[in-house]
PQR file with spaces between the fields and no chain letter, atoms N, CA, C, O and H, PARSE charges and radii, in Angstrom:
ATOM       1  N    UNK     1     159.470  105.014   75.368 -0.4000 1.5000
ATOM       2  CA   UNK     1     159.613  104.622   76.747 -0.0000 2.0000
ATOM       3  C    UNK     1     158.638  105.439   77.583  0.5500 1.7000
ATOM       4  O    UNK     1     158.598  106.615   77.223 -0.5500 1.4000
ATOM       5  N    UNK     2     157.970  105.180   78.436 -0.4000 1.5000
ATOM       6  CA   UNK     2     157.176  105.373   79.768 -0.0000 2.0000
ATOM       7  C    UNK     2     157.602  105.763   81.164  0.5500 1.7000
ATOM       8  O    UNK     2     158.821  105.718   81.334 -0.5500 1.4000
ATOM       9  H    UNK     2     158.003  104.224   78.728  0.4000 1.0000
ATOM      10  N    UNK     3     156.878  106.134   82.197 -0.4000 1.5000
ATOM      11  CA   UNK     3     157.502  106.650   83.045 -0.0000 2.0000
ATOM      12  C    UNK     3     156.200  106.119   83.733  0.5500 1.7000
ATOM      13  O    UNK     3     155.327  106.418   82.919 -0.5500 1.4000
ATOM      14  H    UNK     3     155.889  106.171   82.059  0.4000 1.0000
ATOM      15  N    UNK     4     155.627  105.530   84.730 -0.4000 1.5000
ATOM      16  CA   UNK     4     154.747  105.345   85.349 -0.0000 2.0000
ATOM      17  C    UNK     4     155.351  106.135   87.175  0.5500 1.7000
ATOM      18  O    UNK     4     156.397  106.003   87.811 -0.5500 1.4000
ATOM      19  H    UNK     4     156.336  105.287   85.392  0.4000 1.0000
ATOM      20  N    UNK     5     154.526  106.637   87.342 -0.4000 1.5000
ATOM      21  CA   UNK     5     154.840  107.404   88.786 -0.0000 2.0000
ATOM      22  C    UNK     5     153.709  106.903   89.970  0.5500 1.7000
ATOM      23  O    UNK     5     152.486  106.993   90.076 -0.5500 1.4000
ATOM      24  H    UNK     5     153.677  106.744   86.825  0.4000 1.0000
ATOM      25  N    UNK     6     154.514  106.480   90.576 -0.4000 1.5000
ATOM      26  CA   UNK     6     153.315  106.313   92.001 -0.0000 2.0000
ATOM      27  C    UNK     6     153.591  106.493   93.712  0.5500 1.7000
ATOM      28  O    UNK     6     154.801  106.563   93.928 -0.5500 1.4000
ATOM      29  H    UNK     6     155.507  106.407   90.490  0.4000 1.0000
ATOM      30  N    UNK     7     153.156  106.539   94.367 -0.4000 1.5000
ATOM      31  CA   UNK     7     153.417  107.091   95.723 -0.0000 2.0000
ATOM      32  C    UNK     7     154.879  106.279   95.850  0.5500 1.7000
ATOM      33  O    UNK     7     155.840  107.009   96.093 -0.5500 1.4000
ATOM      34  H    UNK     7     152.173  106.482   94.191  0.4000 1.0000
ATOM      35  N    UNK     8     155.086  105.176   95.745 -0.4000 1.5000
ATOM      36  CA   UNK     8     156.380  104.223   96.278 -0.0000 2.0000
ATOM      37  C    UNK     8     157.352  104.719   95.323  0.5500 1.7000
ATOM      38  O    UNK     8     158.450  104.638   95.872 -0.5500 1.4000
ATOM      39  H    UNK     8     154.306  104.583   95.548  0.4000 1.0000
ATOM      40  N    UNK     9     157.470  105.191   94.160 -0.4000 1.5000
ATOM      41  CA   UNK     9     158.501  105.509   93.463 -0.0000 2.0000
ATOM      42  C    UNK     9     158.007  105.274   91.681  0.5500 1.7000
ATOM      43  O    UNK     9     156.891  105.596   91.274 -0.5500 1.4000
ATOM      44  H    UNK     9     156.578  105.257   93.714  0.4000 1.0000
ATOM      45  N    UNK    10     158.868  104.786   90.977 -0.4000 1.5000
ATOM      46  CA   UNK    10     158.498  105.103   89.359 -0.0000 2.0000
ATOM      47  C    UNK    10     159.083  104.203   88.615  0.5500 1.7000
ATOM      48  O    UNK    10     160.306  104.064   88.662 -0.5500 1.4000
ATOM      49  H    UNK    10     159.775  104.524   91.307  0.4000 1.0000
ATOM      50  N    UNK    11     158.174  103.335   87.687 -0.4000 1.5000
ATOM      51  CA   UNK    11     158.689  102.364   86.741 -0.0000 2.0000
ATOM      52  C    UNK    11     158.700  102.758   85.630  0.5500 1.7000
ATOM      53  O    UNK    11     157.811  103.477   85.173 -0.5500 1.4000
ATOM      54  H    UNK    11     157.181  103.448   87.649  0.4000 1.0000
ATOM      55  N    UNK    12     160.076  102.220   84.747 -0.4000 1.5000
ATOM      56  CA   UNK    12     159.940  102.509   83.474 -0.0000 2.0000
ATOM      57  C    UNK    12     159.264  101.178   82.571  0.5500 1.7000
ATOM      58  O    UNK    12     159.383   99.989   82.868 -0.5500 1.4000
ATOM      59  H    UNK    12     160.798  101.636   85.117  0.4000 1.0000
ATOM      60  N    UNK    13     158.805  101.533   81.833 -0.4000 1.5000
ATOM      61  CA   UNK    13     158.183  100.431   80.678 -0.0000 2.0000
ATOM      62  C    UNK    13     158.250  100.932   79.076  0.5500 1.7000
ATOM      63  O    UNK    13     158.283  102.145   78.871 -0.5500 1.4000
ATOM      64  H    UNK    13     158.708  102.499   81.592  0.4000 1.0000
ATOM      65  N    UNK    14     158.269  100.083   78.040 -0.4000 1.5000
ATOM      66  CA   UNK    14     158.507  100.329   76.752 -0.0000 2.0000
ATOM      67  C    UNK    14     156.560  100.407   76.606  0.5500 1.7000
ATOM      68  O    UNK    14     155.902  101.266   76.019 -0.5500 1.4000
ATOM      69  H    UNK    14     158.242   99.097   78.207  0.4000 1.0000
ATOM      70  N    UNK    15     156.295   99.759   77.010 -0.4000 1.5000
ATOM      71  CA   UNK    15     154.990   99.636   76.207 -0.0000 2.0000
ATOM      72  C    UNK    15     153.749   99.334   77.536  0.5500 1.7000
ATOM      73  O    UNK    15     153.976   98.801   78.622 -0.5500 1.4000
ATOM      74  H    UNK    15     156.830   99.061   77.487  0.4000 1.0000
ATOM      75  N    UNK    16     152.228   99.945   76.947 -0.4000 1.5000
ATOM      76  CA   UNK    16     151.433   99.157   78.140 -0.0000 2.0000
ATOM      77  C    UNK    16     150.148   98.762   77.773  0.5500 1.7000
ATOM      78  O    UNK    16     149.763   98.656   76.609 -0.5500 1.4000
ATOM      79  H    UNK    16     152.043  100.378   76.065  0.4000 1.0000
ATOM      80  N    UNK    17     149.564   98.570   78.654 -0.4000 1.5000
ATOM      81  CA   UNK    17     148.490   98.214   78.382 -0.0000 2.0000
ATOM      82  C    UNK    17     146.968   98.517   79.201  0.5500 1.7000
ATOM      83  O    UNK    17     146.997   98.183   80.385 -0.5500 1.4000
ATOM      84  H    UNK    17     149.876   98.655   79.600  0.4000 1.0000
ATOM      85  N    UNK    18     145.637   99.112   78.710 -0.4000 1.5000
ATOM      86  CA   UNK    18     145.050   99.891   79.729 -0.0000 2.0000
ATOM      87  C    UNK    18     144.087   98.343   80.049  0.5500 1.7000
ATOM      88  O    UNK    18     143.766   97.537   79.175 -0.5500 1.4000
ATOM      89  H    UNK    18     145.613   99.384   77.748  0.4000 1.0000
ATOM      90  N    UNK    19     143.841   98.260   81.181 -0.4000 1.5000
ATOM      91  CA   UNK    19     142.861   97.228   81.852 -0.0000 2.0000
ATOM      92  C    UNK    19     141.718   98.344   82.366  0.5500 1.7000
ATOM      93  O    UNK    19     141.726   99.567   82.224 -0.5500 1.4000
ATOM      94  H    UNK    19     144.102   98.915   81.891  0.4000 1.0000
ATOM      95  N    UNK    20     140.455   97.232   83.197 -0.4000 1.5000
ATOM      96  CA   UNK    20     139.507   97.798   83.859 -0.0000 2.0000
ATOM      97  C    UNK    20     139.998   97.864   84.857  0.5500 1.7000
ATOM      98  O    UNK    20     138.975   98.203   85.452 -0.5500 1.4000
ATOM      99  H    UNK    20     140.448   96.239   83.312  0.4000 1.0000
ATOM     100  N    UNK    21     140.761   97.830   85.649 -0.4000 1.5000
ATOM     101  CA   UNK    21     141.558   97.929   86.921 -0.0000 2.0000
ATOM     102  C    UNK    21     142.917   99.250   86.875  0.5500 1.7000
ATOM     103  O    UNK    21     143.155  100.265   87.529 -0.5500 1.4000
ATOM     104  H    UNK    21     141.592   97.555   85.166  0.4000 1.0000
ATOM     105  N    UNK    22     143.460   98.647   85.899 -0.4000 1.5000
ATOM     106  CA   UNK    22     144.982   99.654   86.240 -0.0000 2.0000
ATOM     107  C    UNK    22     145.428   99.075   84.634  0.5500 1.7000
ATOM     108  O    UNK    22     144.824   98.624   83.661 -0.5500 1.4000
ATOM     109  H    UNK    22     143.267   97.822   85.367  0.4000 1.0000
ATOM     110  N    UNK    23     147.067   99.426   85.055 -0.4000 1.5000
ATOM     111  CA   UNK    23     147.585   99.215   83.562 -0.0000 2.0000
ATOM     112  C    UNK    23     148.350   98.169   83.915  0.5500 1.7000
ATOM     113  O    UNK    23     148.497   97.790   85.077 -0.5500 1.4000
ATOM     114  H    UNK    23     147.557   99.792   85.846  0.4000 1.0000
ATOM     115  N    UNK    24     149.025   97.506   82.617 -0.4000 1.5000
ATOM     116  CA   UNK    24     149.913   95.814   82.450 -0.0000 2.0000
ATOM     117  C    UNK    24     150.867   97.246   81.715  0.5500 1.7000
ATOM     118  O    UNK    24     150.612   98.122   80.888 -0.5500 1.4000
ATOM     119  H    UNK    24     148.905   97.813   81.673  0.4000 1.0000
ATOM     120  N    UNK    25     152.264   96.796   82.706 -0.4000 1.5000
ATOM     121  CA   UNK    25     153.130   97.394   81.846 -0.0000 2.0000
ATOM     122  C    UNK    25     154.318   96.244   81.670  0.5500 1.7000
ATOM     123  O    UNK    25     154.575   95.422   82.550 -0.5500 1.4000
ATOM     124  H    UNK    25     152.471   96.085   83.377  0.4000 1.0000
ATOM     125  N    UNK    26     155.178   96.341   80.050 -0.4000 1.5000
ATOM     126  CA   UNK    26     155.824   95.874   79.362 -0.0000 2.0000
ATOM     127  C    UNK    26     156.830   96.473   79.351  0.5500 1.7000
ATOM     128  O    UNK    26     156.822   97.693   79.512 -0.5500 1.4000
ATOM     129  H    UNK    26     154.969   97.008   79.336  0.4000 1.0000
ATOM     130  N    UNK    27     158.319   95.561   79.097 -0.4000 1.5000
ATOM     131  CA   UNK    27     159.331   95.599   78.949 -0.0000 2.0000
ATOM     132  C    UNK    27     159.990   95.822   76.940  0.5500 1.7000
ATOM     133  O    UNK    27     159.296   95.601   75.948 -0.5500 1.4000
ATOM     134  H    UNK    27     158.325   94.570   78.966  0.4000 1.0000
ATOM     135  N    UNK    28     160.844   96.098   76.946 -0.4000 1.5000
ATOM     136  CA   UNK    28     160.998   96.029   75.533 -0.0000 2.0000
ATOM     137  C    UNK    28     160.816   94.774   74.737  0.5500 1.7000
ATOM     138  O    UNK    28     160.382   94.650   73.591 -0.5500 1.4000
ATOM     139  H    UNK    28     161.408   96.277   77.752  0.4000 1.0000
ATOM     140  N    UNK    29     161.301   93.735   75.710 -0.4000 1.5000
ATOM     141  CA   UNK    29     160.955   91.992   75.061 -0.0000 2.0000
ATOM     142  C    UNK    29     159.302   91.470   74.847  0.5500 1.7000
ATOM     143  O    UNK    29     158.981   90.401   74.327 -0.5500 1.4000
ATOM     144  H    UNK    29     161.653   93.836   76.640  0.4000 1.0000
ATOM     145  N    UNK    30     158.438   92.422   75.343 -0.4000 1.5000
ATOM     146  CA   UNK    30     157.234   92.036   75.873 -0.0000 2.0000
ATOM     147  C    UNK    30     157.133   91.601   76.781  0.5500 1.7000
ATOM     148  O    UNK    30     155.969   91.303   77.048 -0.5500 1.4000
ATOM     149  H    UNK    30     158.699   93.290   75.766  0.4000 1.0000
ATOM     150  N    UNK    31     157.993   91.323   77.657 -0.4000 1.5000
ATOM     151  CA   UNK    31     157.748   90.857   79.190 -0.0000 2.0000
ATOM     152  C    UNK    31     156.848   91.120   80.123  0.5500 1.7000
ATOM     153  O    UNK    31     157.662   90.781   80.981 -0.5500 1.4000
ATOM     154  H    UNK    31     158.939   91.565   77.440  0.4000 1.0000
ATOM     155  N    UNK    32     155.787   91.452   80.837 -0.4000 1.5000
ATOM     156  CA   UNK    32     154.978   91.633   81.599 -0.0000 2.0000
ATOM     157  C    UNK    32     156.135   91.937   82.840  0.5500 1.7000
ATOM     158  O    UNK    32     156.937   91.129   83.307 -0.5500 1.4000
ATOM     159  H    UNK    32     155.126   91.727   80.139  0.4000 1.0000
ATOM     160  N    UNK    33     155.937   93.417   83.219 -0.4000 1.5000
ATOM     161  CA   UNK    33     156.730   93.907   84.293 -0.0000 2.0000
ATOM     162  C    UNK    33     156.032   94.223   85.931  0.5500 1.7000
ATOM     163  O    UNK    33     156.474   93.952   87.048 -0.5500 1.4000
ATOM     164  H    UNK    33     155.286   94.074   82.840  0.4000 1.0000
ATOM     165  N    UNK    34     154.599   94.999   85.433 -0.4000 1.5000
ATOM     166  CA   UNK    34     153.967   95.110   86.698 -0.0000 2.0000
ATOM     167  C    UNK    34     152.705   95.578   86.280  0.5500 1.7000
ATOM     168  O    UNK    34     152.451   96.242   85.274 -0.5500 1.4000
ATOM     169  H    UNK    34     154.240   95.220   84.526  0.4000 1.0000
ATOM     170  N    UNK    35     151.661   95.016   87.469 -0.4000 1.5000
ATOM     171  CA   UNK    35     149.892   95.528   87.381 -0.0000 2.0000
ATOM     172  C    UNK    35     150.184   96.996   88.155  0.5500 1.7000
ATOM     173  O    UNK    35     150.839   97.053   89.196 -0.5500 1.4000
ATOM     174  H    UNK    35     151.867   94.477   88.285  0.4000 1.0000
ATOM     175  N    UNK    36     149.641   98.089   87.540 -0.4000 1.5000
ATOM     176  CA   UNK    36     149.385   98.913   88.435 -0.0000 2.0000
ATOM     177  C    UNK    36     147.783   99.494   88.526  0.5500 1.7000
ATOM     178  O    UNK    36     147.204   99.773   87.476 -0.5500 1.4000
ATOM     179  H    UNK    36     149.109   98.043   86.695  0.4000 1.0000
ATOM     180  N    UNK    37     147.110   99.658   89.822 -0.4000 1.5000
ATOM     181  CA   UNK    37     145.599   99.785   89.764 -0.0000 2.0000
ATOM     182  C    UNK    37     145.642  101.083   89.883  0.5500 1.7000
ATOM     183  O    UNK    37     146.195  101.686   90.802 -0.5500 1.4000
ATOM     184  H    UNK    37     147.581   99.431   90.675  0.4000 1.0000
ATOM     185  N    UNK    38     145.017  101.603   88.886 -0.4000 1.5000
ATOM     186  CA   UNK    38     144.447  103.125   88.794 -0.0000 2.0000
ATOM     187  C    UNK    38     144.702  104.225   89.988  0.5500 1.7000
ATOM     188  O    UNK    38     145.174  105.362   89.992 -0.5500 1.4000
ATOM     189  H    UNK    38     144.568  101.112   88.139  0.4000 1.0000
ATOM     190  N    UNK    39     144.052  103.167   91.218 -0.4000 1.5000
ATOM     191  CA   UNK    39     144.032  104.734   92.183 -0.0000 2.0000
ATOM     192  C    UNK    39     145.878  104.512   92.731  0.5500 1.7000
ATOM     193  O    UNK    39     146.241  104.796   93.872 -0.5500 1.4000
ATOM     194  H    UNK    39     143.668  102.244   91.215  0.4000 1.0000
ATOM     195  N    UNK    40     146.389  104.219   92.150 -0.4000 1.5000
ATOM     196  CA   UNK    40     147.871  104.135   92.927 -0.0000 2.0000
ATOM     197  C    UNK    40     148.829  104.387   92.032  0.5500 1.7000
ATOM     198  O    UNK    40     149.969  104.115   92.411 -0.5500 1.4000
ATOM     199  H    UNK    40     146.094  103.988   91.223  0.4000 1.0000
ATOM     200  N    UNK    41     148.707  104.826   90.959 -0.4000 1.5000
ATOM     201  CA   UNK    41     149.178  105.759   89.469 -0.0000 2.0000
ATOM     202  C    UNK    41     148.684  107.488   89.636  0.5500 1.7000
ATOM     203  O    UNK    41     147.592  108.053   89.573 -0.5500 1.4000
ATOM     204  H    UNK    41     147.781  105.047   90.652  0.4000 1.0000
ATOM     205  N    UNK    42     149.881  107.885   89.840 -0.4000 1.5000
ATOM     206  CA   UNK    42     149.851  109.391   89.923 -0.0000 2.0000
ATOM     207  C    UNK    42     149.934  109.847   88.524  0.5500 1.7000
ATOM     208  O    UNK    42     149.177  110.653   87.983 -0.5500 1.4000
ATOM     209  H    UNK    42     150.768  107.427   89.892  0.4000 1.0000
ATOM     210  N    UNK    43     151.081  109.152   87.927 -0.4000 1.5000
ATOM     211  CA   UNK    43     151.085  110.041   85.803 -0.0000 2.0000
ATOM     212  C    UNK    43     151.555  108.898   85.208  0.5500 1.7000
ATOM     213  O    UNK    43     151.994  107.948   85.857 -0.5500 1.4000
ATOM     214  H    UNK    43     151.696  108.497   88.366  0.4000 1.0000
ATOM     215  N    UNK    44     151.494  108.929   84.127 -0.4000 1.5000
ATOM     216  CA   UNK    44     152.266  107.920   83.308 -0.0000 2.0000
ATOM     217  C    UNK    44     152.764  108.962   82.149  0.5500 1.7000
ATOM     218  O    UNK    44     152.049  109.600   81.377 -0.5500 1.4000
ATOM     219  H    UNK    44     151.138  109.700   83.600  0.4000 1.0000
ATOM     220  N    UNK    45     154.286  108.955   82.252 -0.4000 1.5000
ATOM     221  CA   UNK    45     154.492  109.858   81.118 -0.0000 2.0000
ATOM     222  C    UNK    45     155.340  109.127   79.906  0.5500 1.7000
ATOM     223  O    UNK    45     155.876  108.023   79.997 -0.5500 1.4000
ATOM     224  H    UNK    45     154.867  108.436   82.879  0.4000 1.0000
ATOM     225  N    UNK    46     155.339  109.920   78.845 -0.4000 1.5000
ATOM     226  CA   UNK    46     156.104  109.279   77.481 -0.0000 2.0000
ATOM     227  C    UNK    46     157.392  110.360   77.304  0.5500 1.7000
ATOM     228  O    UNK    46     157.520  111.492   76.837 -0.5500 1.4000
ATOM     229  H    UNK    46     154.903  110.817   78.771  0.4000 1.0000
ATOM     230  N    UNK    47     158.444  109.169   78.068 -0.4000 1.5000
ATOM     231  CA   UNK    47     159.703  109.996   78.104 -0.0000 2.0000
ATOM     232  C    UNK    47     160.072  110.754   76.660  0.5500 1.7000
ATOM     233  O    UNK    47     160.516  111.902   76.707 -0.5500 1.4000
ATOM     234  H    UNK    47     158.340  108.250   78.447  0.4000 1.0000
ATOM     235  N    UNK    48     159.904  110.177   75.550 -0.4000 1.5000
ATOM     236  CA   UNK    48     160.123  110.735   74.276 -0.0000 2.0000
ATOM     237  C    UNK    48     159.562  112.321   74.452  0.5500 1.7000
ATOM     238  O    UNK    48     160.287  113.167   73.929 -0.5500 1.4000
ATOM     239  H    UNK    48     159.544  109.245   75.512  0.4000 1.0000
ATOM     240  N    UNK    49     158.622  112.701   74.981 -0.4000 1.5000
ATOM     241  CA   UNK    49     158.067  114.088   74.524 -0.0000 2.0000
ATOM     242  C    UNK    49     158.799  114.473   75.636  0.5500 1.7000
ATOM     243  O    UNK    49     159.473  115.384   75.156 -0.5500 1.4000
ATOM     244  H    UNK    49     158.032  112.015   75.407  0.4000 1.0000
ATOM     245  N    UNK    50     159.234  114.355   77.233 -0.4000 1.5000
ATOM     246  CA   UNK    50     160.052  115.194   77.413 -0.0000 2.0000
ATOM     247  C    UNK    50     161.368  115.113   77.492  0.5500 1.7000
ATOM     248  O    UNK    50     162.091  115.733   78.272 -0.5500 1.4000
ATOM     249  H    UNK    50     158.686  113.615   77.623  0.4000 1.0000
ATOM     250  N    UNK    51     161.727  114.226   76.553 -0.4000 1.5000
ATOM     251  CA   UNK    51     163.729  114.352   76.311 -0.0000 2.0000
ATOM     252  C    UNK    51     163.472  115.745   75.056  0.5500 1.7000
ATOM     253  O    UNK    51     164.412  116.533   74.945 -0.5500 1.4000
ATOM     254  H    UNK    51     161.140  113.723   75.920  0.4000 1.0000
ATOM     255  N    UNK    52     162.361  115.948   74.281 -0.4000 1.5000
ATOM     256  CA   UNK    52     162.538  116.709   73.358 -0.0000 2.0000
ATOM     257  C    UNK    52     163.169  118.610   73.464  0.5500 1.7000
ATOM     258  O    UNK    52     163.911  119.416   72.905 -0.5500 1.4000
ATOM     259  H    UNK    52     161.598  115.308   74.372  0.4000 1.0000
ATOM     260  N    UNK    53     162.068  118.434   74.779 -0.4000 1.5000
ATOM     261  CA   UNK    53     162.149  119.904   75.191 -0.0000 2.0000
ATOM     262  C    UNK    53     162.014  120.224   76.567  0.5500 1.7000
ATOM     263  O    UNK    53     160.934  120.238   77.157 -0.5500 1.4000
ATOM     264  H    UNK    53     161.465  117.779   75.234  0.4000 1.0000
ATOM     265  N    UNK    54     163.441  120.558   77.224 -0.4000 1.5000
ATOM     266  CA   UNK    54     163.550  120.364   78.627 -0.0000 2.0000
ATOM     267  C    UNK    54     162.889  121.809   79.059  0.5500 1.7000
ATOM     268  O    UNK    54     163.302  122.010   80.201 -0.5500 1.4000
ATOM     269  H    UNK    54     164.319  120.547   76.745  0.4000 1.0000
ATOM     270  N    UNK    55     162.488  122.330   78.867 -0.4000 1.5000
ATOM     271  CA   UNK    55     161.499  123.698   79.422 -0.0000 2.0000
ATOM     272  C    UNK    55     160.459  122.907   80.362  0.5500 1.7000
ATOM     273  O    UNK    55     160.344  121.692   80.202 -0.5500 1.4000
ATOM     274  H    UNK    55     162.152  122.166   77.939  0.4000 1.0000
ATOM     275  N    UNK    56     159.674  123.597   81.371 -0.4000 1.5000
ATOM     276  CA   UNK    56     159.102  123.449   82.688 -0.0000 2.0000
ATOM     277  C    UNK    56     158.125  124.359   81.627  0.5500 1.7000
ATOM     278  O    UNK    56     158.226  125.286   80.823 -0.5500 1.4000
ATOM     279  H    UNK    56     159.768  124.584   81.501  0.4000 1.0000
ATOM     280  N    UNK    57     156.902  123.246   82.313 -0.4000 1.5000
ATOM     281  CA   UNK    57     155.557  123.431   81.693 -0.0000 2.0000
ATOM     282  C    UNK    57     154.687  124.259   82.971  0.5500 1.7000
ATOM     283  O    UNK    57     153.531  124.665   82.848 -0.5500 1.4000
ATOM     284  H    UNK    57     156.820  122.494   82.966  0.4000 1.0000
ATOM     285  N    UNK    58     155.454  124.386   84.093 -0.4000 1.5000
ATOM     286  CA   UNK    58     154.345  125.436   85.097 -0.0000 2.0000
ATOM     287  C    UNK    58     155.234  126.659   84.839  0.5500 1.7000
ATOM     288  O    UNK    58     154.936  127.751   85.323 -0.5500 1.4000
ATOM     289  H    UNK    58     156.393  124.057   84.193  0.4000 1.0000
Protein backbone atom coordinates (compact mmCIF):
# COMPACT_ATOMS: atom_id res chain seq x y z
CA UNK A 1 0.00 0.00 0.00
CA UNK A 2 1.01 3.74 -0.79
CA UNK A 3 0.54 6.88 0.76
CA UNK A 4 0.58 9.73 -1.79
CA UNK A 5 0.74 13.22 0.16
CA UNK A 6 -0.17 16.54 -1.26
CA UNK A 7 -0.99 20.09 -0.17
CA UNK A 8 -5.04 19.15 -0.05
CA UNK A 9 -4.51 16.04 1.98
CA UNK A 10 -3.36 12.16 1.17
CA UNK A 11 -4.46 9.22 -0.96
CA UNK A 12 -4.01 5.79 -0.40
CA UNK A 13 -3.36 3.44 -3.45
CA UNK A 14 -2.27 -0.33 -3.79
CA UNK A 15 -0.33 0.23 -6.81
CA UNK A 16 0.91 3.13 -9.38
CA UNK A 17 2.04 4.19 -12.07
CA UNK A 18 4.91 6.86 -13.12
CA UNK A 19 3.71 9.13 -16.26
CA UNK A 20 5.53 12.20 -17.94
CA UNK A 21 3.25 14.38 -16.03
CA UNK A 22 2.51 12.89 -12.51
CA UNK A 23 1.50 9.46 -11.34
CA UNK A 24 -1.94 7.10 -12.25
CA UNK A 25 -2.67 5.72 -8.97
CA UNK A 26 -4.56 2.27 -8.47
CA UNK A 27 -6.83 0.67 -6.27
CA UNK A 28 -6.39 -2.99 -5.24
CA UNK A 29 -8.99 -4.07 -8.17
CA UNK A 30 -6.89 -2.07 -10.64
CA UNK A 31 -9.19 0.65 -10.68
CA UNK A 32 -7.74 3.94 -11.76
CA UNK A 33 -8.21 6.22 -8.59
CA UNK A 34 -6.47 9.58 -9.37
CA UNK A 35 -3.84 11.64 -11.84
CA UNK A 36 -1.55 13.34 -9.67
CA UNK A 37 0.98 15.98 -11.53
CA UNK A 38 4.36 16.00 -10.11
CA UNK A 39 4.55 19.55 -8.84
CA UNK A 40 1.45 18.86 -6.48
CA UNK A 41 2.95 15.48 -4.87
CA UNK A 42 4.88 16.27 -1.78
CA UNK A 43 5.98 12.14 -0.99
CA UNK A 44 4.64 9.08 -1.97
CA UNK A 45 5.34 6.62 0.67
CA UNK A 46 5.18 2.61 0.92
CA UNK A 47 3.18 2.11 4.02
CA UNK A 48 4.77 -1.47 4.34
CA UNK A 49 8.30 -0.01 5.30
CA UNK A 50 6.80 2.19 7.83
CA UNK A 51 4.27 -0.19 9.67
CA UNK A 52 7.69 -2.15 10.12
CA UNK A 53 9.50 0.20 12.33
CA UNK A 54 7.73 3.00 14.07
CA UNK A 55 11.06 4.96 15.09
CA UNK A 56 11.27 8.75 13.66
CA UNK A 57 13.84 9.01 11.04
CA UNK A 58 14.81 12.90 12.04
Amino acid sequence: MFRAILPEGQILCDRYENTDEGLELYNADDEFIAFVPYNNLHALLNEDVYAEDERSIM
